[in-house]
C-alpha positions as CSV (number, residue, x, y, z in Angstrom):
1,X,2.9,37.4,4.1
2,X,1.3,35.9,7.1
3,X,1.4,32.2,7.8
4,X,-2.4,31.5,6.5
5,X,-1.6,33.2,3.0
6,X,1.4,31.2,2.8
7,X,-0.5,28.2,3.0
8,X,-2.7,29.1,0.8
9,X,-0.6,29.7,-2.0
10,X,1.8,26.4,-1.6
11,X,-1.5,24.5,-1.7
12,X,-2.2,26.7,-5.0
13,X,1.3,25.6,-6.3
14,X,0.4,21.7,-5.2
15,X,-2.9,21.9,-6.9
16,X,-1.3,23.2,-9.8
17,X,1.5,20.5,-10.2
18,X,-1.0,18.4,-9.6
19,X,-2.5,19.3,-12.5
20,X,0.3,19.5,-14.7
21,X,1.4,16.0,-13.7
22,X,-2.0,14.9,-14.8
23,X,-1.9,16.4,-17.7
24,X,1.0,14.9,-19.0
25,X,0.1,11.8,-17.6
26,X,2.9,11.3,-15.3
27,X,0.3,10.3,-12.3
28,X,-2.7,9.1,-12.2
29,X,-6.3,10.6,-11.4
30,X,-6.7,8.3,-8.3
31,X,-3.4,9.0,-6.7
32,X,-4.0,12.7,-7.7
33,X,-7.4,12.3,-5.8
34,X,-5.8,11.7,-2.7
35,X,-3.0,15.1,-2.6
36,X,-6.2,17.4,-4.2
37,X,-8.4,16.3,-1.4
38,X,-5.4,16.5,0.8
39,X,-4.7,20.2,-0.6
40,X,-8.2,21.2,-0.5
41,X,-8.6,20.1,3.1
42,X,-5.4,22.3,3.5
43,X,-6.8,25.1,2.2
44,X,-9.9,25.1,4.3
45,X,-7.7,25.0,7.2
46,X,-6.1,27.8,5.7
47,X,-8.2,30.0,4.7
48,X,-10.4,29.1,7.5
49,X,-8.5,29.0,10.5
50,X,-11.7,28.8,12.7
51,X,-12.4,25.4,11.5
52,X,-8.8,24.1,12.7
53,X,-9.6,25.5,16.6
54,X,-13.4,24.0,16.6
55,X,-11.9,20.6,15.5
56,X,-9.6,20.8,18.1
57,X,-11.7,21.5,20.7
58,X,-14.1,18.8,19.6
59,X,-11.4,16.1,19.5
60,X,-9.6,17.1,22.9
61,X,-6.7,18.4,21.5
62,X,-5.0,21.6,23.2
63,X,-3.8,22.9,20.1
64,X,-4.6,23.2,16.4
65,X,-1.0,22.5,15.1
66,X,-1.0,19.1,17.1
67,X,-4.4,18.2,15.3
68,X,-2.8,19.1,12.1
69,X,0.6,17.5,12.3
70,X,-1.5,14.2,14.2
71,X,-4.2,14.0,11.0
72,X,-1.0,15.0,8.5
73,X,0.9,11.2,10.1
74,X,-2.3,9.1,9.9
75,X,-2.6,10.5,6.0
76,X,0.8,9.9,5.5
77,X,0.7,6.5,7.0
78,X,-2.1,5.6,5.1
79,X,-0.8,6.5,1.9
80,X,2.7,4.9,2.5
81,X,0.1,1.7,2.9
82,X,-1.6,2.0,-0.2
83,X,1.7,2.5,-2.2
84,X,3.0,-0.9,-0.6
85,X,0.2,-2.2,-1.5
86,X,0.4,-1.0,-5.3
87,X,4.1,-2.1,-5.3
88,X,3.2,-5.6,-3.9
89,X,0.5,-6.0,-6.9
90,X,3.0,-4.5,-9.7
91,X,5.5,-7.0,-8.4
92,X,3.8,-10.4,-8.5
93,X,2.3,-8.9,-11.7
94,X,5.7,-8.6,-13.1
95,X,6.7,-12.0,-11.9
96,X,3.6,-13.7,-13.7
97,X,4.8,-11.7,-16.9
98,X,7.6,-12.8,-16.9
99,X,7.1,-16.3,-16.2
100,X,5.0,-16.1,-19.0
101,X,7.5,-14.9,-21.1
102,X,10.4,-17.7,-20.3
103,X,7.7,-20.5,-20.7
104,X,6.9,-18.4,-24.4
105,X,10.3,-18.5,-25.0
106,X,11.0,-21.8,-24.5
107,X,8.2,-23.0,-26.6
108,X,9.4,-20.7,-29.5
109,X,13.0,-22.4,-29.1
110,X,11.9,-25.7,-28.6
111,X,9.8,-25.4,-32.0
112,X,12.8,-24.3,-33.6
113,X,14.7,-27.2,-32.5
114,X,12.1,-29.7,-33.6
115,X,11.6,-27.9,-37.6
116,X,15.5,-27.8,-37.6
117,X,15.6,-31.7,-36.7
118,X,12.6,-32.3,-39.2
119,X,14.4,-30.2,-41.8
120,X,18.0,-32.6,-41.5
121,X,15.7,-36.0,-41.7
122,X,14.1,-34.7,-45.0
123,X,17.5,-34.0,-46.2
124,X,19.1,-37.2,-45.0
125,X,16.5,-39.3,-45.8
126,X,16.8,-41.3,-49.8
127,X,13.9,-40.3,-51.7
């Protein structure tokens, strides 16, 4: 199998899981968006290998693979950026919850305290 069809079918496979993952909702669409576009830009490069020396040539680059493994790091980079990003926001989002919850949770005990109190004053108190 030559290298080009190789590609071409892991990005098939990707795709794919992709797919699946979405399907059973274990991603979602807009982080899916991100390895499909990456997968699809892939298989261009794949299928038409052309497009890989033209880019190179326009950018200065000597050769293809350099281009590729150069765009693959910035990609990379910027999705590790958008992750910390996401995990930043789900952890102050976590933190306000539960917060909220302690503060809720006082307030429920402390309204216990103060019906059980009221409840031994209307017992102890002559009628």
């Amino acid at each position: 199998m030559s290298p080009y069809a190789t590609v071409l079918v892991v990005c098939g496979l990707v795709v794919l899981s992709l797919l699946y993952l979405l399907r059973t909702r274990k991603i979602k669409e807009k982080y899916a968006a991100i390895w499909i576009a990456l997968a699809a830009a892939i298989l261009i490069l794949g299928a038409v290998p052309s497009v890989a020396f033209w880019l190179s040539g326009l950018v200065g680059v000597q050769t293809p693979a350099n281009l590729i493994f150069a765009v693959a790091v910035v990609v990379l980079f910027a999705v590790c950026i958008q992750l910390s990003t996401e995990v930043t926001h789900l952890e102050e989002e976590t933190r306000t919850l539960a917060e909220e919850v302690a503060l809720l949770r006082l307030e429920v005990t402390q309204g216990r305290e103060s019906d059980a109190r009221t409840a031994e004053r209307a017992e102890s108190s002559p009628r």
